[in-house]
N, CA, C and O atoms as a MOPAC input file, in Angstrom:
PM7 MOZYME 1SCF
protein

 N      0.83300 1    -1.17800 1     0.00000 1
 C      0.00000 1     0.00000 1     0.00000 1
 C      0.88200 1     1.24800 1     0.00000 1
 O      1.70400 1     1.28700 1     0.91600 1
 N      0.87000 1     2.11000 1    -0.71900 1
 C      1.41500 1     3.49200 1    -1.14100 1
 C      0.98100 1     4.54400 1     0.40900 1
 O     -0.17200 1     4.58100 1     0.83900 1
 N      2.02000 1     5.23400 1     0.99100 1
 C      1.63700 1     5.93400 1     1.80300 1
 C      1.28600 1     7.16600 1     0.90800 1
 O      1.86800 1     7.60300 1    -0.08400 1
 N      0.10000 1     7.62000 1     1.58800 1
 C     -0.37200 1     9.18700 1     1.15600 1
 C      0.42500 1    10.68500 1     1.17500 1
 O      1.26000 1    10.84300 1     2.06600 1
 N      0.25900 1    11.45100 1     0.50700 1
 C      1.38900 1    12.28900 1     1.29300 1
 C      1.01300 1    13.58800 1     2.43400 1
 O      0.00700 1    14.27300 1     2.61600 1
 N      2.22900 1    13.53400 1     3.01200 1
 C      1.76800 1    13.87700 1     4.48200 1
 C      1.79600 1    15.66100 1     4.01700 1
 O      2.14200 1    16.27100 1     3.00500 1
 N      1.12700 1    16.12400 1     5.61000 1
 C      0.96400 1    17.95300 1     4.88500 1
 C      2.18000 1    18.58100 1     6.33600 1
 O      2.66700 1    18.22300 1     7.40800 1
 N      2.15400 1    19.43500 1     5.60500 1
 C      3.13500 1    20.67000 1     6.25800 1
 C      3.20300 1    21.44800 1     6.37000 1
 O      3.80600 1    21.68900 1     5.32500 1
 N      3.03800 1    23.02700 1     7.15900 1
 C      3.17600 1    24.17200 1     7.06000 1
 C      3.62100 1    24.84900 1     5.89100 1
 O      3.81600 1    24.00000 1     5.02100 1
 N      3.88600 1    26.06400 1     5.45300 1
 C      4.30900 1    26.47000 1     4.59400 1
 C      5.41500 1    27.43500 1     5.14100 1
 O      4.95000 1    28.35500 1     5.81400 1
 N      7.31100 1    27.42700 1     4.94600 1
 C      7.94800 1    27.99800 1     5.83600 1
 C      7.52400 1    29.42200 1     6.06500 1
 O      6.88800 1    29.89500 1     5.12400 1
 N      7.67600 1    30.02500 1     6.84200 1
 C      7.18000 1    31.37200 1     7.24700 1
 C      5.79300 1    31.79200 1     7.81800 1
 O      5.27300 1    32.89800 1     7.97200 1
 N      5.37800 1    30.53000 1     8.07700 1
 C      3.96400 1    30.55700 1     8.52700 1
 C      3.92100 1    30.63300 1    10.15400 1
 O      4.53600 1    29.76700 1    10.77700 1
 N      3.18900 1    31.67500 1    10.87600 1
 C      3.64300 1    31.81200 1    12.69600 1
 C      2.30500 1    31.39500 1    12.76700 1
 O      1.47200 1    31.55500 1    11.87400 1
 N      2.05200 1    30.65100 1    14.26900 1
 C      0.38500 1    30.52500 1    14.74000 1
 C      0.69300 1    31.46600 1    16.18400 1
 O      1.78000 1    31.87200 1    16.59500 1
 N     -0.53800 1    31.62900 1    16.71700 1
 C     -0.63200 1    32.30500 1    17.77500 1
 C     -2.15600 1    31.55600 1    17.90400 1
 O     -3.03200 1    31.57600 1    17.04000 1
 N     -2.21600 1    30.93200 1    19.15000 1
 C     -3.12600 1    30.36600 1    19.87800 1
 C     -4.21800 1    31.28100 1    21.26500 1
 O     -3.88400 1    31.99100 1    22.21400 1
 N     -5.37500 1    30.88000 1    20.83700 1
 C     -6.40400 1    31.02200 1    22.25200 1
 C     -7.20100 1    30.33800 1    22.32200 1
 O     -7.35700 1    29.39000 1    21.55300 1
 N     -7.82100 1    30.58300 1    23.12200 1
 C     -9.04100 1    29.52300 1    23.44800 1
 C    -10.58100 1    29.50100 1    22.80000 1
 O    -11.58300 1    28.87600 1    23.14800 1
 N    -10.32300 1    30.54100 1    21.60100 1
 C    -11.27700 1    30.15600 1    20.61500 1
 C    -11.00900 1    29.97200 1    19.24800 1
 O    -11.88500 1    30.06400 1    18.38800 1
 N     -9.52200 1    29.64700 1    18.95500 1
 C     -8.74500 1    29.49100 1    17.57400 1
 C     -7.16500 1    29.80400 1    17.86800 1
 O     -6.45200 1    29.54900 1    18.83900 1
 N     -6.95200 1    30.37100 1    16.79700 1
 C     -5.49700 1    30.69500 1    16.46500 1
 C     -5.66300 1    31.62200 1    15.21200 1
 O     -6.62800 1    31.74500 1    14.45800 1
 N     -4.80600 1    32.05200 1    15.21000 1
 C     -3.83100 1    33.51700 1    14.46000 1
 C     -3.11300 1    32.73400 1    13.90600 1
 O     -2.42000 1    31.90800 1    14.50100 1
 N     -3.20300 1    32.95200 1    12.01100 1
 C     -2.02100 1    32.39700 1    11.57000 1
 C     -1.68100 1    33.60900 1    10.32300 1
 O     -2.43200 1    33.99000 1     9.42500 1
 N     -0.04800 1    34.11100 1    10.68300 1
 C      0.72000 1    34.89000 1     9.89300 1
 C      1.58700 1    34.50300 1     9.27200 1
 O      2.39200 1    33.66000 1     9.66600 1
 N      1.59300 1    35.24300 1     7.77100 1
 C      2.22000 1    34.47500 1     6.44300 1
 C      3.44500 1    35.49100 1     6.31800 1
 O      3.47600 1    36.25600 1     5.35400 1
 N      4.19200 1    35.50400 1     7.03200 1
 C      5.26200 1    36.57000 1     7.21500 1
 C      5.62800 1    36.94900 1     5.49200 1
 O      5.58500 1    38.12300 1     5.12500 1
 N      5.94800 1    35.94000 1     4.60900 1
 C      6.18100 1    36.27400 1     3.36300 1
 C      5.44700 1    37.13300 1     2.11700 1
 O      5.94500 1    37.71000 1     1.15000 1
 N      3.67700 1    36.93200 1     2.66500 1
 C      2.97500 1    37.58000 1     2.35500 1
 C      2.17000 1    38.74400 1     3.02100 1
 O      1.05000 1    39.00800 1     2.58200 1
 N      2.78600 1    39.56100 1     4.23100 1
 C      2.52900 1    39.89600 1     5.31800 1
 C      1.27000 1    40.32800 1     5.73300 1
 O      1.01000 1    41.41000 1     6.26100 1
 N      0.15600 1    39.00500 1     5.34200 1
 C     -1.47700 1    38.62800 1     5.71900 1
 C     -1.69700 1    37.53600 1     7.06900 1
 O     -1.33200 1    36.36200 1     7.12700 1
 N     -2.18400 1    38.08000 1     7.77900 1
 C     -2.98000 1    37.18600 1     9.16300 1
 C     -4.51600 1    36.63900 1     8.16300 1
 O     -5.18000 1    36.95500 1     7.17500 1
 N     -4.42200 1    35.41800 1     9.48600 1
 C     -5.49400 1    34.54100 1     8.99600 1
 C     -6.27100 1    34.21400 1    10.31900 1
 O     -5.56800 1    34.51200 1    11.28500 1
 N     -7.61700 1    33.64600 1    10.72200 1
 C     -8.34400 1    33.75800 1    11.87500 1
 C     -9.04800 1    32.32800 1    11.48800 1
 O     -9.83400 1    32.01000 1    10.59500 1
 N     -8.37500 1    31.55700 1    12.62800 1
 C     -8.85000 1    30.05300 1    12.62700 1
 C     -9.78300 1    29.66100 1    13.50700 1
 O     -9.35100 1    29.74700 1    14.65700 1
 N    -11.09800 1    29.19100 1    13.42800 1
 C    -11.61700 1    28.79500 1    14.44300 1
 C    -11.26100 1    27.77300 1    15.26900 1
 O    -10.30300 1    27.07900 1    14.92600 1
 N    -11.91500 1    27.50200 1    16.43200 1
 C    -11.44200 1    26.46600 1    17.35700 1
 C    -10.97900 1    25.26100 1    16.39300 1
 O     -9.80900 1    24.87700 1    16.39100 1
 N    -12.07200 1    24.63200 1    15.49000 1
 C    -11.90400 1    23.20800 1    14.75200 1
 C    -10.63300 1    23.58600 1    14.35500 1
 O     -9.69700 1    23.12400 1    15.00900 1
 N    -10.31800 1    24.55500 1    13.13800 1
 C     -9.53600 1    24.77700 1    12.21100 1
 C     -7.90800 1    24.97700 1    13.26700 1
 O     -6.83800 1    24.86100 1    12.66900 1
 N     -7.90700 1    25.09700 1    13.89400 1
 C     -7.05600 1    25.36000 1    15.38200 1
 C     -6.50900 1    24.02800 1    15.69400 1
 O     -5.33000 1    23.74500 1    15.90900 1
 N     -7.45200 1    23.31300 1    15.68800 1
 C     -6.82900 1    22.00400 1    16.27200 1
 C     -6.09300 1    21.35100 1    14.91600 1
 O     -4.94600 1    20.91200 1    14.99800 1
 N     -6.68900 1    21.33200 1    13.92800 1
 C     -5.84500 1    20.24600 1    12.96100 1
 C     -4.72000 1    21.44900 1    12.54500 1
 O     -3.64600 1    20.91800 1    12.26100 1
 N     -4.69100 1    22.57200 1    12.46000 1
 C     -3.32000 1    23.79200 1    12.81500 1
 C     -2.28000 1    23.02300 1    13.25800 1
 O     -1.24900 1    22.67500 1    12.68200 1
 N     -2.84400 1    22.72100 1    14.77400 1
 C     -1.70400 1    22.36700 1    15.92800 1
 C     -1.62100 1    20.94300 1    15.61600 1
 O     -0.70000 1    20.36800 1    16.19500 1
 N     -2.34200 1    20.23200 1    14.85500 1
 C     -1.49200 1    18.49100 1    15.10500 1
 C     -0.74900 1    18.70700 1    13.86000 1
 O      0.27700 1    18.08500 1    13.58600 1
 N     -1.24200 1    19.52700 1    13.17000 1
 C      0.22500 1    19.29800 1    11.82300 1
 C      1.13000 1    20.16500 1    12.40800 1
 O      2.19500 1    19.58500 1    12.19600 1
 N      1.40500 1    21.23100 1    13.03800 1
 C      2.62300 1    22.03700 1    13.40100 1
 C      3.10100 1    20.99200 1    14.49300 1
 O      4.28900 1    21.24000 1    14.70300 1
 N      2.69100 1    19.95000 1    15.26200 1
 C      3.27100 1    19.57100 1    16.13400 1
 C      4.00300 1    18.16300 1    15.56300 1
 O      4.49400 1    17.34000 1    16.33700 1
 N      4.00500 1    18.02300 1    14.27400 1
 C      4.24300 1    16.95800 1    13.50700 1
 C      5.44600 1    17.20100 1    12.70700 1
 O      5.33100 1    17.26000 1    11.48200 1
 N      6.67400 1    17.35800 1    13.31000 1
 C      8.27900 1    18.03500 1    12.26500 1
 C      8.19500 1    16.77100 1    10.76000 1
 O      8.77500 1    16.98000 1     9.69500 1
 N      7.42400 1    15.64000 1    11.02900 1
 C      7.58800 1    15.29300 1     9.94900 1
 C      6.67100 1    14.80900 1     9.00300 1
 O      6.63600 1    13.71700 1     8.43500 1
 N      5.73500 1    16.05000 1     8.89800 1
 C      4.54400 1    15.57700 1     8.74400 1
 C      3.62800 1    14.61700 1     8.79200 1
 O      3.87500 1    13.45800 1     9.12600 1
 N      2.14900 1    15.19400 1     8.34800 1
 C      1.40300 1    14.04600 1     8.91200 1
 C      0.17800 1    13.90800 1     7.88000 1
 O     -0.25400 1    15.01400 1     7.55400 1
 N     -0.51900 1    12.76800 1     7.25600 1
 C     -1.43500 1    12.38300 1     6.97200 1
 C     -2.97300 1    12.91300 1     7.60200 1
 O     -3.39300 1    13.23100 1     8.71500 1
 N     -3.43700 1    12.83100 1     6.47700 1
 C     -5.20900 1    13.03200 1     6.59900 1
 C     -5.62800 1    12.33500 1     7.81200 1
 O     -6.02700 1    12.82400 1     8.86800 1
 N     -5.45600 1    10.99600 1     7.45400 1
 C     -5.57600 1     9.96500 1     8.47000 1
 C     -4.73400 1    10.39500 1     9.80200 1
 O     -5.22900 1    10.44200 1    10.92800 1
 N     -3.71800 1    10.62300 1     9.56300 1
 C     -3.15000 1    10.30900 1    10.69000 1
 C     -3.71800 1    11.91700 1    11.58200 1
 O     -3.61700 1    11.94100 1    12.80900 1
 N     -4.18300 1    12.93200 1    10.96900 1
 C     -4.94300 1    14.40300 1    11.33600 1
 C     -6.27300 1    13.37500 1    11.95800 1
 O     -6.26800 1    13.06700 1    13.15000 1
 N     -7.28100 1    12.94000 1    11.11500 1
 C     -8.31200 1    12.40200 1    11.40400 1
 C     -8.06000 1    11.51200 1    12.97300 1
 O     -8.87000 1    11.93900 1    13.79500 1
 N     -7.51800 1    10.85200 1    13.32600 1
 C     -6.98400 1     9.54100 1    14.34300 1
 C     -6.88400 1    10.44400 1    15.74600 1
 O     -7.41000 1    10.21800 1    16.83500 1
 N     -5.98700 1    11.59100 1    15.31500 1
 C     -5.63600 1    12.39100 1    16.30400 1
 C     -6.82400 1    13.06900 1    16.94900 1
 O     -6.99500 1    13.05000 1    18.16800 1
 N     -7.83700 1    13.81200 1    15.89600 1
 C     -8.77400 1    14.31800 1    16.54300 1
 C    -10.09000 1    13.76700 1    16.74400 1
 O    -11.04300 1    14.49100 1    17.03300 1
 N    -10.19000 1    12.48400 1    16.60000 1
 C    -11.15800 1    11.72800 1    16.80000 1
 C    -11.36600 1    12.07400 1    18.51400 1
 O    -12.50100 1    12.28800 1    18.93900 1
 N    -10.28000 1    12.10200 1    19.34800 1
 C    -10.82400 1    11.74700 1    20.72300 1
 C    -11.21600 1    13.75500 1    20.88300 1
 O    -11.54700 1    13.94600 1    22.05400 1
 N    -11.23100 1    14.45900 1    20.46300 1
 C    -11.67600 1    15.87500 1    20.66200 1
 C    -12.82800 1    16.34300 1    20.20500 1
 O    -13.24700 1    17.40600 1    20.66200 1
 N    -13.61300 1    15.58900 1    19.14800 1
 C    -14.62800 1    15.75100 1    18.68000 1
 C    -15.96800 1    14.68800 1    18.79500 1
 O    -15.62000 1    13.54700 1    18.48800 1
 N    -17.13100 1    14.76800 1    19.09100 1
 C    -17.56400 1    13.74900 1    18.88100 1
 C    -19.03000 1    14.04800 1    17.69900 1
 O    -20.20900 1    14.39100 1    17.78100 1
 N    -18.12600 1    13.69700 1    16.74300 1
 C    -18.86500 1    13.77300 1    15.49700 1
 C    -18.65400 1    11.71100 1    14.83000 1
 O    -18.02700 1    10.77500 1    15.32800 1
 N    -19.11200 1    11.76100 1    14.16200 1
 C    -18.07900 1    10.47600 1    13.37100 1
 C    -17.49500 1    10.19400 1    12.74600 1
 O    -17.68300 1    11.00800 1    11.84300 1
 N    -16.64200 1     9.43200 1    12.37000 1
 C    -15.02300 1     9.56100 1    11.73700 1
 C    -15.64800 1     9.88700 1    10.22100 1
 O    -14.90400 1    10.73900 1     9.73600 1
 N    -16.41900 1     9.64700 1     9.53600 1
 C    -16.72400 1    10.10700 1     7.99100 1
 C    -16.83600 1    11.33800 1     8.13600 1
 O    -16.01300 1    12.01300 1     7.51700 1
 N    -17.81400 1    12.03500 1     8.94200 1
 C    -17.92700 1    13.50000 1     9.13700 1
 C    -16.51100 1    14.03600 1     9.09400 1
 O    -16.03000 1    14.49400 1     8.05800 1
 N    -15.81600 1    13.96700 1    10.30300 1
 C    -14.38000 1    14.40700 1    10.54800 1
 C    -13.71300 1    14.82000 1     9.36400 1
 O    -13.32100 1    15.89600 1     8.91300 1
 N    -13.70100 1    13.08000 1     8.83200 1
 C    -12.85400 1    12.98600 1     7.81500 1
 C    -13.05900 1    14.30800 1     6.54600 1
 O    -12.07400 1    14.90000 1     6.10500 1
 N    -14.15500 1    14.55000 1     6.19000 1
 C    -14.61300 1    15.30800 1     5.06500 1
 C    -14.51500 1    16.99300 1     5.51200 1
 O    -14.43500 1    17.87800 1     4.66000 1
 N    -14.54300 1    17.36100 1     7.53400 1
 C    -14.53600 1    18.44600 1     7.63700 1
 C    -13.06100 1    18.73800 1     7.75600 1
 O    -12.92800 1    19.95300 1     7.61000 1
 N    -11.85500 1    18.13700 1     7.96600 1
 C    -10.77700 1    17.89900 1     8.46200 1
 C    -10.38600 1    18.45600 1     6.37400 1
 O     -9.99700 1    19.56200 1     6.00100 1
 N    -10.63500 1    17.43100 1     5.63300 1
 C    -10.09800 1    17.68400 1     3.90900 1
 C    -10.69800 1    18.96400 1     3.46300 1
 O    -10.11000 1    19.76200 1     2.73300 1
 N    -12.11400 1    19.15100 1     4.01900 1
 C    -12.39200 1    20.91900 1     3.80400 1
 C    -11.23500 1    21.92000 1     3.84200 1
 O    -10.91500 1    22.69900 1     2.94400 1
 N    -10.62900 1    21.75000 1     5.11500 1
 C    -10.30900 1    22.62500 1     6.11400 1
 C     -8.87800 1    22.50900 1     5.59800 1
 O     -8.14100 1    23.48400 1     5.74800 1
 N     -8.37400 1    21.30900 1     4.95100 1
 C     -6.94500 1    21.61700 1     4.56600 1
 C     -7.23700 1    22.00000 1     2.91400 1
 O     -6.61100 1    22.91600 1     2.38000 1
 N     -7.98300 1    21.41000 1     2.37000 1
 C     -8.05800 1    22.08200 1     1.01200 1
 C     -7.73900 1    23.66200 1     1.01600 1
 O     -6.85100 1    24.28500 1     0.43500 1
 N     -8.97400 1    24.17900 1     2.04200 1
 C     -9.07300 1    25.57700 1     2.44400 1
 C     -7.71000 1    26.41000 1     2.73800 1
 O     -7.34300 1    27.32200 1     1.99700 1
 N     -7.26600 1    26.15400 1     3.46300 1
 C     -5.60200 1    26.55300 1     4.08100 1
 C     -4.26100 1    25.83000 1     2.96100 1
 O     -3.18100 1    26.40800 1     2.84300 1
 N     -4.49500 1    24.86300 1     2.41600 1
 C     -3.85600 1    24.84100 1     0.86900 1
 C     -4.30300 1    25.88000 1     0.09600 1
 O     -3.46800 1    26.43800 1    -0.61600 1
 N     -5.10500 1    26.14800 1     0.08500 1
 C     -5.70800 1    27.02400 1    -1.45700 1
 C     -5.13500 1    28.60000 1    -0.48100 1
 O     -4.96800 1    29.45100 1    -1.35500 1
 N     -4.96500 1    28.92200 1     0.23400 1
 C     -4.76200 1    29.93000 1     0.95000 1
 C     -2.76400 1    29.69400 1     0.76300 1
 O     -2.42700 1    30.82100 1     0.40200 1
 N     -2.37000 1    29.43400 1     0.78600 1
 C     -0.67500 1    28.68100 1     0.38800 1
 C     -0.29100 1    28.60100 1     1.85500 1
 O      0.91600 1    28.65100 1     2.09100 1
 N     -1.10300 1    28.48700 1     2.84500 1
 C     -0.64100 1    27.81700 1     4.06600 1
 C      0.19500 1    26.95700 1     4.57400 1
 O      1.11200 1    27.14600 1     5.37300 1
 N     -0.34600 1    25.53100 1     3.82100 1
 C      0.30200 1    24.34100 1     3.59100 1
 C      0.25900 1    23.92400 1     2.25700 1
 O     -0.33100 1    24.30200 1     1.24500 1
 N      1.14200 1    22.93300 1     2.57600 1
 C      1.52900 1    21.89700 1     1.65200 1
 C      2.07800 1    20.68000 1     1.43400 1
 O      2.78300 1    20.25700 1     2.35000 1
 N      1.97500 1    20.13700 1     0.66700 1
 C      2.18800 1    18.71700 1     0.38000 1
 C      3.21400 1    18.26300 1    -0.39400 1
 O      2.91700 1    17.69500 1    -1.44600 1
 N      4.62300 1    18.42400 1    -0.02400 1
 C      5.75000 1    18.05900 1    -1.09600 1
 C      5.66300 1    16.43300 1    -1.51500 1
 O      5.49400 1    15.35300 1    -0.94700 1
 N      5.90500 1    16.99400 1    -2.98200 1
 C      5.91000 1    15.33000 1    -4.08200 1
 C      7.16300 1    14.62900 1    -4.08900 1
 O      8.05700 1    15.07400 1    -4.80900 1
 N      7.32300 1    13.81900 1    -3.54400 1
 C      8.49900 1    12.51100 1    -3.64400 1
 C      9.16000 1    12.62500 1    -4.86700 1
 O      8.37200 1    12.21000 1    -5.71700 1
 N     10.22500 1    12.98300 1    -5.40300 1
 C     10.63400 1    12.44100 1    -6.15300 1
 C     10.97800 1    11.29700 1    -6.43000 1
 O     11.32300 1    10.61200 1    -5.46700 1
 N     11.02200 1    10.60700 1    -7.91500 1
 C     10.98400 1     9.39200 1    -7.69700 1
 C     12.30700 1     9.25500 1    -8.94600 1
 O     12.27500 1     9.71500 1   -10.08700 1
 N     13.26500 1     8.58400 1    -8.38300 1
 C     14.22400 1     8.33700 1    -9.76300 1
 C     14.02600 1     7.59200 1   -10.84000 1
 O     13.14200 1     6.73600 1   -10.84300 1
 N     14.73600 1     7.78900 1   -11.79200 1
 C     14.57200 1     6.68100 1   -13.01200 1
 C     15.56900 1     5.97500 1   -13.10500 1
 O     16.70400 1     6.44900 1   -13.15300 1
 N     15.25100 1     4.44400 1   -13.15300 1
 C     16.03700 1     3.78700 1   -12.85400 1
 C     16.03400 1     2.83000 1   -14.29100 1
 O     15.94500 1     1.60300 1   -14.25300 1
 N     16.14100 1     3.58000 1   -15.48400 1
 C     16.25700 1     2.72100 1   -16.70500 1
 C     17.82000 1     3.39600 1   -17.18300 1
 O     18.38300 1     2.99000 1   -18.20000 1

């Protein structure tokens, strides 16, 4: 089975945390962003992840913080990074793969 690829901040990206979200600044593009609580938490399990981390492995983590069900999760969790991808937040670096002919 092919691992998925894992997501990552985008360098220059700062969070600033409270207790109803987080603050996230794109120092390179010098725009703040306003995360709600949800959007806060999958923030902090990928920043707390130096080597990134999977959908799944985002989904697994916040299963015990939410009690929705894991399909729900799953689909609000891929919203929420689509969202903050399309924003150049994060990202998803592609493996290179050699040629070996």
């Amino acid at each position: 089975m092919r691992d998925r690829p894992a997501w990552f901040p985008v360098p220059g990206v700062r969070s600033i945390y409270s207790p109803d979200g987080a603050v996230l600044l794109d120092v390179s593009k010098g725009r703040c962003y306003s995360l709600n609580f949800v959007a806060a938490q999958i923030w902090v399990t990928i920043e707390s992840s130096p080597g990134g981390i999977t959908l799944e492995g985002i989904v697994d983590t916040l299963t015990t913080h939410f009690r929705v069900s894991r399909p729900q999760l799953k689909r609000d969790v891929s919203d929420s990074l689509s969202e903050l991808e399309r924003l150049g937040l994060l990202h998803q670096p592609v493996a290179q793969i050699a040629d070996c002919t």
